[in-house]
C-alpha positions in Angstrom: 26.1 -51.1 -14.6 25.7 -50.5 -11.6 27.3 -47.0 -9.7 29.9 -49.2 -7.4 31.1 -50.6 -10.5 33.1 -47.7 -12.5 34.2 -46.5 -9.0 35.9 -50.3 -8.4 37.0 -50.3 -11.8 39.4 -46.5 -11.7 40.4 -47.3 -8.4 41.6 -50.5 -9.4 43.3 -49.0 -12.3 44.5 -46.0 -10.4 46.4 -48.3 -8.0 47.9 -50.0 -10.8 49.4 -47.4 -12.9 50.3 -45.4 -9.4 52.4 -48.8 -9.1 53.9 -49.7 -12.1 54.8 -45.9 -12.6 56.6 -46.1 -9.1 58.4 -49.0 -9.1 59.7 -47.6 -13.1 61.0 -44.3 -11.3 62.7 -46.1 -8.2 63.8 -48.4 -10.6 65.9 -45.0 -12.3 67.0 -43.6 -8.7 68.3 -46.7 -8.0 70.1 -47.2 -10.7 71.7 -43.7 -10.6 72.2 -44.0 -6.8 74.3 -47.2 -7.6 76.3 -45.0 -10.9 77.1 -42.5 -7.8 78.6 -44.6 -5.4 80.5 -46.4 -7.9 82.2 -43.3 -8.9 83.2 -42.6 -5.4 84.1 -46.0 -5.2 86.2 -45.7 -8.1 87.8 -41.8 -6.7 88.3 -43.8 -3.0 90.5 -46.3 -4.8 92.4 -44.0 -6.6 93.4 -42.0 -3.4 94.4 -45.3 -1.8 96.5 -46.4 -4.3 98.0 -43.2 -4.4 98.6 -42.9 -0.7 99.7 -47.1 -0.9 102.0 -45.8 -3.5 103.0 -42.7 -1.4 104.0 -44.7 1.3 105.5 -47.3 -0.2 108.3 -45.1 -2.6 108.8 -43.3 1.1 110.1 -46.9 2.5 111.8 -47.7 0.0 114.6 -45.6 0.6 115.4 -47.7 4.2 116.4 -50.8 1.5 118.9 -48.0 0.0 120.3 -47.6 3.1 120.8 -51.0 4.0 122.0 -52.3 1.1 124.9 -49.9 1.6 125.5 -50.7 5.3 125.7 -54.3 3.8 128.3 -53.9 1.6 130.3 -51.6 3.6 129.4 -51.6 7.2 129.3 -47.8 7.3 127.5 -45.2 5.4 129.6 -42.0 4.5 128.4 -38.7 3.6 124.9 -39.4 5.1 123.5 -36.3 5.3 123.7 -35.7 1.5 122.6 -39.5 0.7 119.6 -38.4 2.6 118.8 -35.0 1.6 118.8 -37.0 -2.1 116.3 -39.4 -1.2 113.8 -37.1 0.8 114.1 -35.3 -2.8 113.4 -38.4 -4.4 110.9 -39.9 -2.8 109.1 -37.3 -1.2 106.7 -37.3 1.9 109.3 -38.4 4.0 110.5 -35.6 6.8 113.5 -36.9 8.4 116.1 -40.2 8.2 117.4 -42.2 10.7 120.5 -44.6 11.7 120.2 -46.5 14.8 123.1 -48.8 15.5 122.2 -51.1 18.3 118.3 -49.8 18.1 120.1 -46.3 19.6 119.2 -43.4 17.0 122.3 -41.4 16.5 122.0 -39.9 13.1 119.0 -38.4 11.6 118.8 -35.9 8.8 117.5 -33.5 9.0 118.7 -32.6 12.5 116.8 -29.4 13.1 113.6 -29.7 14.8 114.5 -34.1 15.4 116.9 -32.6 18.2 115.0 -34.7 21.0 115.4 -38.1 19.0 118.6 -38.3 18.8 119.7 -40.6 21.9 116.3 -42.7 21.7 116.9 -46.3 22.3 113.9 -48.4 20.8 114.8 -51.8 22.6 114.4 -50.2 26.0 111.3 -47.8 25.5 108.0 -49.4 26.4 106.2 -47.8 23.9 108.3 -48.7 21.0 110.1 -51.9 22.4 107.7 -54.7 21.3 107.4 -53.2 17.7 111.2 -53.0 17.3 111.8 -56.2 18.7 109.2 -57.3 16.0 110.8 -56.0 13.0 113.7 -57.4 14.1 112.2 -61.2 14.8 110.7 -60.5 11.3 113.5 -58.6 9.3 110.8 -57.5 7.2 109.9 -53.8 6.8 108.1 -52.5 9.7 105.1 -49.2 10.0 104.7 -48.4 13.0 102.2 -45.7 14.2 101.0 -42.8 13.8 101.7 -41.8 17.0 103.0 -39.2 19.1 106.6 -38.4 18.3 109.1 -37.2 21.0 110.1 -34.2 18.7 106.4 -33.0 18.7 103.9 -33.7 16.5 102.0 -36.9 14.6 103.7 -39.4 12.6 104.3 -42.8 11.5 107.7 -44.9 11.0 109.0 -47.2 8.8 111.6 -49.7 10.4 114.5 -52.2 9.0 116.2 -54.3 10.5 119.6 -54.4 9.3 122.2 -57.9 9.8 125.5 -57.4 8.6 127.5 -60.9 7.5 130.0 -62.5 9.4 133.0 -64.3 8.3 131.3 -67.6 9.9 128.6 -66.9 7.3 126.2 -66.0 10.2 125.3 -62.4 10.6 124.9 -60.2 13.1 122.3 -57.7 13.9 123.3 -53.9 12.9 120.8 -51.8 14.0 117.9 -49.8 12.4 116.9 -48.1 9.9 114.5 -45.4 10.6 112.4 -43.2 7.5 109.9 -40.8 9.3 106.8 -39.7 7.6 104.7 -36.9 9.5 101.3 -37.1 8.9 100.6 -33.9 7.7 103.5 -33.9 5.2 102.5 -37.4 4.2 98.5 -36.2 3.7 100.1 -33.5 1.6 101.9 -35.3 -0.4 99.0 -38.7 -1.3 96.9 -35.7 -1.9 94.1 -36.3 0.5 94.1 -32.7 1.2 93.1 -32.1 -2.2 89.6 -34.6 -1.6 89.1 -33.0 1.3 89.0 -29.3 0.2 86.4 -30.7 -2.7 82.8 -32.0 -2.4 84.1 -35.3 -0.3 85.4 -35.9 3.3 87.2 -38.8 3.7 88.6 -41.2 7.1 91.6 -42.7 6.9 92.0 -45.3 9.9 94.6 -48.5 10.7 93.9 -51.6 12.4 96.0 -51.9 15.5 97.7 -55.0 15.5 97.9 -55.4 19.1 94.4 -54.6 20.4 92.7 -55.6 16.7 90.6 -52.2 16.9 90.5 -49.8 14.0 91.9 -46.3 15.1 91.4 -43.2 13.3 94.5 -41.1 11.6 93.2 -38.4 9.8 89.5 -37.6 9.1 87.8 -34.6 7.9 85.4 -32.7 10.0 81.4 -34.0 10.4 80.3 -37.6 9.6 80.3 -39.4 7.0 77.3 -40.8 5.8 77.2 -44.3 4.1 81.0 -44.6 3.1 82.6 -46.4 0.4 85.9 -48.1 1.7 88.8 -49.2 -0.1 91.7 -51.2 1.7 95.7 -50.1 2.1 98.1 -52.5 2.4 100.7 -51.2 4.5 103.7 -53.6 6.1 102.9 -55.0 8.8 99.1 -53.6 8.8 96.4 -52.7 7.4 95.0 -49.0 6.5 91.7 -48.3 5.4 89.9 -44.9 3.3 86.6 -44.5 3.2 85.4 -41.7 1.7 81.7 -39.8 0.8 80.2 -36.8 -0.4 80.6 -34.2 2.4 76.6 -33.0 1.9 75.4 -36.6 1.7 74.4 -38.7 -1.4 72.5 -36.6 -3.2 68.8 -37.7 -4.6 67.7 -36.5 -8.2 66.2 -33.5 -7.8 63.5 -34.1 -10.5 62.7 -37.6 -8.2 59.4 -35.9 -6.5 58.6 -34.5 -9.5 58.4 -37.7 -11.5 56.4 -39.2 -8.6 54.3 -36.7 -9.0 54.2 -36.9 -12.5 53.1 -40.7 -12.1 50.3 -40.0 -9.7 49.1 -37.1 -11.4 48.7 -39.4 -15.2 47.9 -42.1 -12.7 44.9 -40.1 -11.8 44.4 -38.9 -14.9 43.6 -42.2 -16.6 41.6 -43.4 -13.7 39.7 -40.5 -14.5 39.2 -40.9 -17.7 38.5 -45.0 -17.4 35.5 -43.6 -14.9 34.0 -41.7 -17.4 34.4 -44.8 -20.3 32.7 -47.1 -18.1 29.7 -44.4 -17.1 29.6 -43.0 -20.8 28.0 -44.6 -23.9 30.2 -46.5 -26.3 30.5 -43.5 -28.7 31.7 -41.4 -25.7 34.0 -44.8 -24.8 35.6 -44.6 -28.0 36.8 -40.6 -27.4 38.0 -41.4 -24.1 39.9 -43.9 -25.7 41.4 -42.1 -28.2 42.8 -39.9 -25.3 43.9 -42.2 -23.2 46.1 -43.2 -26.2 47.4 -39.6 -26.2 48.3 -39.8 -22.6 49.9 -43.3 -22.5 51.9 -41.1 -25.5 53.2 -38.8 -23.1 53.7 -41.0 -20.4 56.1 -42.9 -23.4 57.8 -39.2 -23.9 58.6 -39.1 -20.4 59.8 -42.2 -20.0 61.8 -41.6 -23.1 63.0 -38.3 -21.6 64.1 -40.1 -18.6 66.0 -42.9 -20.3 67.8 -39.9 -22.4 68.6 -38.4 -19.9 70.1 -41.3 -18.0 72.2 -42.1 -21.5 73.0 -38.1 -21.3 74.9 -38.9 -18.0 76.7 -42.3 -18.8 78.0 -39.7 -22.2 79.4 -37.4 -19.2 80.8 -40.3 -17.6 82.3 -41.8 -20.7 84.4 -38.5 -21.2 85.5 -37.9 -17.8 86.9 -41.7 -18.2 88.4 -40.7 -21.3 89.4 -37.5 -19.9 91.5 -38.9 -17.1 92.8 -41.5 -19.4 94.3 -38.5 -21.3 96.1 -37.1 -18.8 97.2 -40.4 -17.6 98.9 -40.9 -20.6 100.8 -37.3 -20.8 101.8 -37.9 -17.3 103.5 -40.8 -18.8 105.1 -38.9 -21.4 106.6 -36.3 -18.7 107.8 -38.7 -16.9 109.7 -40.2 -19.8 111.2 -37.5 -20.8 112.4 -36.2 -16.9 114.2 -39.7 -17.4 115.5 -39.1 -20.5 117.0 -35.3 -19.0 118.4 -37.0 -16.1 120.6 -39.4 -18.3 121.2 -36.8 -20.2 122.6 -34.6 -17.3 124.4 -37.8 -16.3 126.4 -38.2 -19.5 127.0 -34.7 -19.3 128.2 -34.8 -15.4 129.9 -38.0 -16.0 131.6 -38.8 -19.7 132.4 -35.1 -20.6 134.2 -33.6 -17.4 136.4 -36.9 -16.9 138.3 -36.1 -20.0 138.6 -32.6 -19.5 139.7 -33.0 -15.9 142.5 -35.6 -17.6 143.1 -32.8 -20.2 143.9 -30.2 -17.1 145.8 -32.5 -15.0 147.9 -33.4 -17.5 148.3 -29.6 -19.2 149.5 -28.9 -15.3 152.1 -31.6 -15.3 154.0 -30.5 -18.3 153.4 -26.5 -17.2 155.1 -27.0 -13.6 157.2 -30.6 -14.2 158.7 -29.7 -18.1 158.8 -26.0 -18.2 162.3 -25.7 -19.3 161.2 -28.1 -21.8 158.3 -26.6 -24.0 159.8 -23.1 -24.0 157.8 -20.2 -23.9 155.8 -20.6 -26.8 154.8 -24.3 -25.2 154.0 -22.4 -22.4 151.6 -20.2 -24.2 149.7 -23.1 -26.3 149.4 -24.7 -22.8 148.2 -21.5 -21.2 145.4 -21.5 -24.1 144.6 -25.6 -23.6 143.6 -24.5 -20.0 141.7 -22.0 -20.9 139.8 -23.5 -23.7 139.5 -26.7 -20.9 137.4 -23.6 -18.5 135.3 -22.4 -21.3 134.3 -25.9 -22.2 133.4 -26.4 -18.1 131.2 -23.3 -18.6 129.8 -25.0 -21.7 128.6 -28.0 -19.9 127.6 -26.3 -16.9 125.0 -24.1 -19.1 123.9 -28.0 -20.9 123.4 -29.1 -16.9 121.5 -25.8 -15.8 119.3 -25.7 -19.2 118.5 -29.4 -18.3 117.4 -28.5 -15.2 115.4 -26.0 -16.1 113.2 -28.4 -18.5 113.2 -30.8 -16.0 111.6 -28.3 -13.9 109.1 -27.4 -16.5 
């Protein structure tokens, strides 16, 4: 043979093992690059379901407020009505009533001073979206944007029609919930992604000029996002969200390409020396070649285990999460289950005993002469058995509350 010839022949071989080895190792990266982004995919979604949901419980107590103006044309006691709902519902920072699209009642008051007195229909800014919800009468978002009170937020708007006796109806007013944006952030927990590994956008189409704006970001780009979609009324909001440092690449990549070119070489070597050697000498190289395809089988093996390794990792977090999905569940059951009990408590055990005192006050001031003094005395002790049983029931409510807290 001639000297060209076992030179052709490793080369040859050298470029295919130096192939196939590459295209098995991108093959891997590729694979876990894909595993990656489906778990941020899968986190993204997550937080924009919970900031859908967020929003969405936060709007929902305008439908409260309308149903009542509905039935009653007037709302009394507003300010505690509200104060119960912001509890609630959470993420929402003030209420609003706005009879003729004129804001004259918000709760809280302090620091929403500068609203009050607002009147949507005529304000340029806030006329055509009003005028919309209105034409609508479906729930309205509108923002964020720049509120008069100072600072960033966004605002939920019904329309409300009260009924006529003509069986027409006839348009109320609004009403208003506002959300700031950093009490809304705070409370869908994007605050929490973005003090982690991840920095996330969170942007709106603009239904009048069809351009996506942003709302909150974190700071420096994000590179290759995942997105997931919020719908929001009247809108749409969309999160995408990536690893703050970039997607990361195995760290043991080079290494396996190195790896690959290094047996590569190795067995281009070795198949130079078959074809320039004797066939007895042919035979040895043989044998180790057999030992090295071994190894490259190891490694390939150690790869693959490690790969399964991760999907095991995976597989717990998942069943991790589904865990504390499920006592989540379980707390919130049994907050239920103390709030009818405190309601039972409030409701079906102090009616009697109010009864019980009225009536122990009729027959004390009305039949005096009556009873005599010793009536007077047993009536003396009703009453004060009624107060000890109050205290009783006060102690059921506060230790209710207490586990409710906990």
């Amino acid at each position: 043979m001639k000297n060209g010839g076992p030179i052709r022949g490793a080369i040859l071989l050298f470029a295919l093992f130096l192939g196939a080895g590459s295209v098995f190792v991108r093959q891997v990266e590729e694979g876990r690059c894909r595993e990656q982004r489906r778990n941020v995919a899968q986190l993204a979604a997550g937080a924009a379901f919970s900031l859908e949901r967020q929003i969405s419980g936060s709007l929902s107590a305008t439908y409260a407020f309308a149903a009542i103006l509905r039935q009653a044309g007037t709302i009394k006691d507003f300010d505690a009505l509200a104060a119960e709902m912001i509890r609630t519902y959470g993420g929402i920072s003030s209420l609003q009533l706005a009879p003729a699209g004129v804001i004259t009642t918000i709760y809280p008051l302090a620091g929403n001073e500068k609203a009050i007195g607002h009147d949507l229909l005529n304000d340029p800014l806030r006329r055509v979206e009003a005028q919309r919800a209105i034409e609508s009468r479906q729930m309205t978002l509108a923002g964020p944007f720049e509120l008069r009170q100072g600072g960033v937020g966004a605002v939920g708007r019904l329309a409300v029609f009260l009924p006529e006796p003509d069986r027409r109806e006839r348009f109320w007013g609004f009403v208003n919930v506002l959300m700031r944006l950093p009490d809304l952030l705070a409370a869908s927990n994007l605050e929490a992604l973005d003090k982690g590994e991840y920095g996330y956008e969170l942007t709106r189409l603009n239904p009048d000029t069809g351009r996506w704006e942003y709302i909150a970001r974190s700071d420096g780009p994000l590179p290759a996002p995942v997105e997931s979609t919020i719908d929001v009324p009247n809108g749409t909001w969309k999160l995408a969200v990536a690893p703050k440092r970039g997607w990361q690449v195995s760290p043991f990549l080079y290494v396996e390409y190195l790896m690959v070119g290094g047996i590569s070489g190795i067995l281009a070597l070795l198949a130079y020396l078959m074809l320039r050697q004797p066939e007895k000498l042919r035979q040895e190289v043989l044998l180790r070649t057999a030992d090295l395809e071994k190894a490259n089988r190891q490694l390939e093996a150690q790869i693959r285990e490690r790969q399964r390794a991760e999907d095991e990792l995976r597989r717990l977090n998942a069943d991790l999460e589904l865990r504390v999905a499920e006592r989540t569940v379980q707390l919130e059951n049994s907050n239920r289950e103390l709030e009818s009990f405190s309601y039972s408590v409030s409701h079906d055990l102090r009616a009697p005993l109010r009864h019980m005192e009225s009536f122990s006050r009729i027959l004390a001031e009305d039949h005096a002469g009556q009873i005599g003094e010793g009536g007077e005395q047993c009536l003396e002790r009703v009453v004060a058995e009624i107060q000890r049983m109050k205290l009783h029931i006060d102690s059921l409510l506060e230790q209710a509350q207490v586990e409710r807290i906990h």
